[in-house]
N, C-alpha and C positions, 0 to 999 in steps of 0.2 A: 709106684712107690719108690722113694728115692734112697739113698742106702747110704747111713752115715759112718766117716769117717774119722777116729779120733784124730785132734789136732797133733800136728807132730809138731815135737819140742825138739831144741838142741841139750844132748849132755852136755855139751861145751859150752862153756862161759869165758864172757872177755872181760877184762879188767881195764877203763881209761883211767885216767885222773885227769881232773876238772881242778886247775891249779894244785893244789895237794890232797886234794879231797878225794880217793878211788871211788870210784862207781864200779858197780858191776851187774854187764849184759848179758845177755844170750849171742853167739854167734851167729850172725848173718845181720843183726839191728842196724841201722842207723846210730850215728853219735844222737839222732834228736831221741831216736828212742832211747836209748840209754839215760839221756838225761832225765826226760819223761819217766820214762820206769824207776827212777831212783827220786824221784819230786820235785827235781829241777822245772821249771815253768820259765825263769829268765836269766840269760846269759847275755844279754847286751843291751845297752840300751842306744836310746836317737844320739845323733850328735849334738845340735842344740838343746832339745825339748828336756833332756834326758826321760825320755820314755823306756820303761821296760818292754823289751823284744825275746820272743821266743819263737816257736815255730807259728807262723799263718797259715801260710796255702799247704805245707807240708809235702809238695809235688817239683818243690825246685825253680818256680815260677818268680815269686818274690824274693827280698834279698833279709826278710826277719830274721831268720835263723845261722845269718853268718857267724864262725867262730874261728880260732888260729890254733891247727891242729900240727903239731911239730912243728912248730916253727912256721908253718904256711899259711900267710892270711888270707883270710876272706872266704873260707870254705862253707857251703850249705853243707849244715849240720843235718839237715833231713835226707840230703843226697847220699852223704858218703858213710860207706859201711864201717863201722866200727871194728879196730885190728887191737888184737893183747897189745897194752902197753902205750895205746896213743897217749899224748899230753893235749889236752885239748885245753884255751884260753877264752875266756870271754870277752867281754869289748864293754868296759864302762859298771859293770856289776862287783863293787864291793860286798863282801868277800866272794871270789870266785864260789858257786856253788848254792847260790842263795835260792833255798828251797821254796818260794812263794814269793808271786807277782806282787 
């Protein structure tokens, strides 16, 4: 018999802003999670095609989920952990923030 364990949550929450728009996560997420968690689906689109991009592989492997987090471009948004107060930028998505593909 196996012996279950409640999820554990953080009381802490982090606050980004996605252009001016705050989102708010749990502490330890992902910027993709946060996005996700709040209904963000795309934050960037192709350079030619303009295709909407959001997270793919979710593991760091592909480059869909890049975004420019203080000032820093090119970051995987699935990789890096989300800190109070980032400014994170998308790449090609009028208005920053746009809750559906």
């Amino acid at each position: 018999m196996s012996e279950t364990h409640p999820r554990e949550t953080s009381d802490r929450r982090v606050t980004v802003h996605l252009g001016t728009t705050p989102l708010t996560g749990e502490a330890g997420q992902t910027i993709a999670g946060v996005l996700l968690a709040n209904g963000v689906t795309t934050w960037r689109t192709t350079r030619k095609a303009r295709r909407p991009r959001g997270v793919f592989c979710g593991i760091g492997v592909c480059f869909d989920c890049l975004v420019t987090v203080n000032g820093v471009p090119d970051v995987r948004a699935c990789q890096r952990t989300a800190r109070d107060g980032d400014i994170v930028e998308g790449h090609g998505v009028p208005p920053y923030g746009d809750r559906h593909a």
